[in-house]
VEXDREN-2710 file (C-alpha; in Angstrom, 1 decimal):
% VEXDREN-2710
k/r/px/py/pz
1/UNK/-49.6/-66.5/8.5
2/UNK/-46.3/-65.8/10.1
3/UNK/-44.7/-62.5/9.7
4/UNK/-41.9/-62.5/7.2
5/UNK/-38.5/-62.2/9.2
6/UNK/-36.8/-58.9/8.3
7/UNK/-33.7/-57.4/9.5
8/UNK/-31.7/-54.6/8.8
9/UNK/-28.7/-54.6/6.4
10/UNK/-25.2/-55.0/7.2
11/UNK/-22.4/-54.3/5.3
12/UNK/-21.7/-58.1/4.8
13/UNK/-24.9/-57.9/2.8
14/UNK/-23.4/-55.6/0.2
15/UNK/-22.9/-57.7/-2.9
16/UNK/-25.9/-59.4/-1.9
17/UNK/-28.1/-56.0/-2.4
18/UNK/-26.0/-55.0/-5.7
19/UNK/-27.2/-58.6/-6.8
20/UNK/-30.4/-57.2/-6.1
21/UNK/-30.5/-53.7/-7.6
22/UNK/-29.0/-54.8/-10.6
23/UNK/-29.5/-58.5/-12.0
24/UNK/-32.6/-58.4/-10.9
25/UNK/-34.1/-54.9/-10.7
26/UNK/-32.6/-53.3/-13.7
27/UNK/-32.2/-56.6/-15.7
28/UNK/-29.3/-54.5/-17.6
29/UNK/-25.5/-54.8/-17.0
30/UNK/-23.9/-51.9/-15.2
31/UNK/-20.4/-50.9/-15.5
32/UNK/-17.6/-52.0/-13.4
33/UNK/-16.9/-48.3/-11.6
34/UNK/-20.6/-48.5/-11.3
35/UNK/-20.9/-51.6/-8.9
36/UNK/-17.7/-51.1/-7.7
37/UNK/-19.1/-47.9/-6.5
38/UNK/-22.5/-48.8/-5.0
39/UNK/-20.7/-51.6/-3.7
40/UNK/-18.2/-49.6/-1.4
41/UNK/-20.8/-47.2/-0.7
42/UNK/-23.3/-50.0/1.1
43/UNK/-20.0/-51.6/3.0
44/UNK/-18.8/-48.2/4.1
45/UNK/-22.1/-46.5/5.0
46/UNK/-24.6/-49.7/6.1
47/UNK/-25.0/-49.3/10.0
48/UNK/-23.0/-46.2/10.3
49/UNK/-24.6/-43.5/8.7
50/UNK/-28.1/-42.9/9.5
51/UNK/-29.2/-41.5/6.4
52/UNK/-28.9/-44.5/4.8
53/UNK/-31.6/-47.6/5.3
54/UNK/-31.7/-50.7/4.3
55/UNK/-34.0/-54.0/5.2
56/UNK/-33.5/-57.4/3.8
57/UNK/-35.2/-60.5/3.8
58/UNK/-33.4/-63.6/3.8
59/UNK/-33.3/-66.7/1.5
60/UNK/-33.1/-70.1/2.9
61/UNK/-30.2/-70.7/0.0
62/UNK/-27.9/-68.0/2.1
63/UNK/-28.8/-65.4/-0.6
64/UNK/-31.1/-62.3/0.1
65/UNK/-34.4/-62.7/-0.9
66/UNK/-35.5/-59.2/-0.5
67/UNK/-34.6/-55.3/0.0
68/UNK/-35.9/-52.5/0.1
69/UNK/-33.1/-49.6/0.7
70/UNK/-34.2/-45.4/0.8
71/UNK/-32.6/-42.4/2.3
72/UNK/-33.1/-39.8/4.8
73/UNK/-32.8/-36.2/3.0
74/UNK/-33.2/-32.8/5.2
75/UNK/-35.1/-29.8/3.2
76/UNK/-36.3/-26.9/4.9
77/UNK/-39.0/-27.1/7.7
78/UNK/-42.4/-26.5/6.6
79/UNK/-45.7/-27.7/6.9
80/UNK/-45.2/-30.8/4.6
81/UNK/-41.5/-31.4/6.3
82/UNK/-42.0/-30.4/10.2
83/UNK/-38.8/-31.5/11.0
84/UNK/-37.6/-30.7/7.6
85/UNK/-36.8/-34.3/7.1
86/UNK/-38.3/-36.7/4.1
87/UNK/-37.0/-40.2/3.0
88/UNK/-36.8/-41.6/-0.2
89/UNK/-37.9/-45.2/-1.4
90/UNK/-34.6/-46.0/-3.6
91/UNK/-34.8/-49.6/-4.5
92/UNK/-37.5/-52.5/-3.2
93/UNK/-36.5/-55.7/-4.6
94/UNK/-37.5/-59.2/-4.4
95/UNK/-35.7/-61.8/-5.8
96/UNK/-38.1/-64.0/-9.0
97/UNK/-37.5/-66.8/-6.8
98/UNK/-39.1/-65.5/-3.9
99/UNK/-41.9/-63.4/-5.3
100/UNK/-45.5/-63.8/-4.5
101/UNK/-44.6/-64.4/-0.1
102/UNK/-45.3/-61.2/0.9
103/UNK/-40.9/-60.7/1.3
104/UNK/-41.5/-56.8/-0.6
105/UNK/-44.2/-55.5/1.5
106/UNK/-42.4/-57.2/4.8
107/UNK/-39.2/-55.0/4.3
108/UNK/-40.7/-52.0/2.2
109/UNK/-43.0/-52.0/5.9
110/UNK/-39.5/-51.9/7.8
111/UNK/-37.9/-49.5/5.9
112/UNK/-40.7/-46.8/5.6
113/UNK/-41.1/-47.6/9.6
114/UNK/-37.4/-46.8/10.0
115/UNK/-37.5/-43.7/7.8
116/UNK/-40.3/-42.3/10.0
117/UNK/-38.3/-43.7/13.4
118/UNK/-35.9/-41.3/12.0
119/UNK/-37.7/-38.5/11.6
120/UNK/-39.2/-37.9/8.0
121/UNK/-43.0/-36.9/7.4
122/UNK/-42.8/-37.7/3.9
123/UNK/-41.2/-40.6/2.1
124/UNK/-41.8/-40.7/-1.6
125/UNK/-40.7/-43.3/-4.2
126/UNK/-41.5/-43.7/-8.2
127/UNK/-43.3/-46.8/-9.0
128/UNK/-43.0/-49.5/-11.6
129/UNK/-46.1/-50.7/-12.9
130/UNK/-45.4/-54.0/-11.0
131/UNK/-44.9/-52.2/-8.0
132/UNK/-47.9/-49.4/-7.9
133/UNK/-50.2/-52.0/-6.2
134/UNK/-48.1/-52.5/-2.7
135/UNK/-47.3/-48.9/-2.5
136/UNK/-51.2/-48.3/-3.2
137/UNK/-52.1/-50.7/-0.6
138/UNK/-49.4/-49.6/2.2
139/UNK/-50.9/-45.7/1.3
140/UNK/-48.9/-43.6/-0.9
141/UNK/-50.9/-41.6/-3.5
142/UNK/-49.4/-40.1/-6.7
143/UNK/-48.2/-36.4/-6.5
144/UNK/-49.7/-34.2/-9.6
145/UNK/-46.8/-32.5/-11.3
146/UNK/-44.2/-34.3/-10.1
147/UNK/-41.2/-33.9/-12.6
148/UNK/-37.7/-34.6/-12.6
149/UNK/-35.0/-33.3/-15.1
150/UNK/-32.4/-35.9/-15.5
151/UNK/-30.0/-33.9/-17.8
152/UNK/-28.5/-30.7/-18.0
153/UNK/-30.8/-28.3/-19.0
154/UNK/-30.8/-26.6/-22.2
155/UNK/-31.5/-23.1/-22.5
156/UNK/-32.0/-20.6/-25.3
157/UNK/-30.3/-17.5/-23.7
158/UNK/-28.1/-17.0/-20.5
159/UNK/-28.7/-20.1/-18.3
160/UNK/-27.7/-18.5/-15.0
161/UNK/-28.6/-15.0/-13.9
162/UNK/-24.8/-14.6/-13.4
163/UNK/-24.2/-15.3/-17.1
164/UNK/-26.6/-12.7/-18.4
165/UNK/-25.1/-9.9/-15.7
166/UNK/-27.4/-10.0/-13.0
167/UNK/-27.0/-11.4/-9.3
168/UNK/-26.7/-14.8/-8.0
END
């Protein structure tokens, strides 16, 4: 089988990967400030800024056939985070026309490679359904207790020592 060609992204491939992340991942509409947003952000930070990542496979139609795209975050250093570095899986994408070639696991491969060429001993990512059995097979392993608080949090009482007297 020959390998799947993967390169990284450029910002010429910017409306390609919003294509991507939205038609075809999210199947939902996003607003206009939203793509205009993600779409200036991947032409102005693609090959400049190395906290950002992205891989692409390419269609034979001109169109992108694949992405995957994650982030380089800095923590403290630690046991788990050496260099205090871990990367983020943000979006891996293939397109329905080009599903079932291998094209996800070609650039999800490049990306987490380029995430740990950068310097992160972690790189974690939340799964779809779809999606659990490449991330199984390339070795990630669910975290126990893993949570995530996606709007502001709602206390009974002072929220913030500050608020009830006390120091920050």
């Amino acid at each position: 089988m020959t390998p799947t060609p993967v390169r990284p992204a450029t910002p010429k491939d910017a409306e390609e990967l919003l294509r991507l992340r939205v038609d075809v991942l999210t199947g939902r509409p996003a607003t206009d400030s939203w793509r205009s947003t993600f779409l200036a952000d991947m032409q102005n930070r693609l090959g400049t800024d190395p906290h950002l990542l992205a891989y692409v496979a390419d269609g034979e139609d001109g169109d992108l056939a694949a992405c995957a795209i994650g982030v380089v975050y800095r923590g403290y250093e630690g046991p788990a985070y050496p260099g205090g570095l871990w990367g983020r899986v943000h979006t891996v994408v293939t397109d329905p026309r080009h599903r079932r070639q291998g094209l996800a696991e070609a650039v999800t491969r490049a990306l987490v490679g380029g995430l740990q060429d950068r310097g992160c001993s972690s790189v974690e990512l939340i799964a779809t359904a779809e999606g659990l059995p490449l991330y199984e097979k390339l070795g990630f392993d669910p975290v126990a207790h893993y949570l995530t608080l996606r709007h502001p949090l709602v206390v009974a009482g002072p929220a913030r020592p500050e608020a009830a007297g006390g120091a920050a």
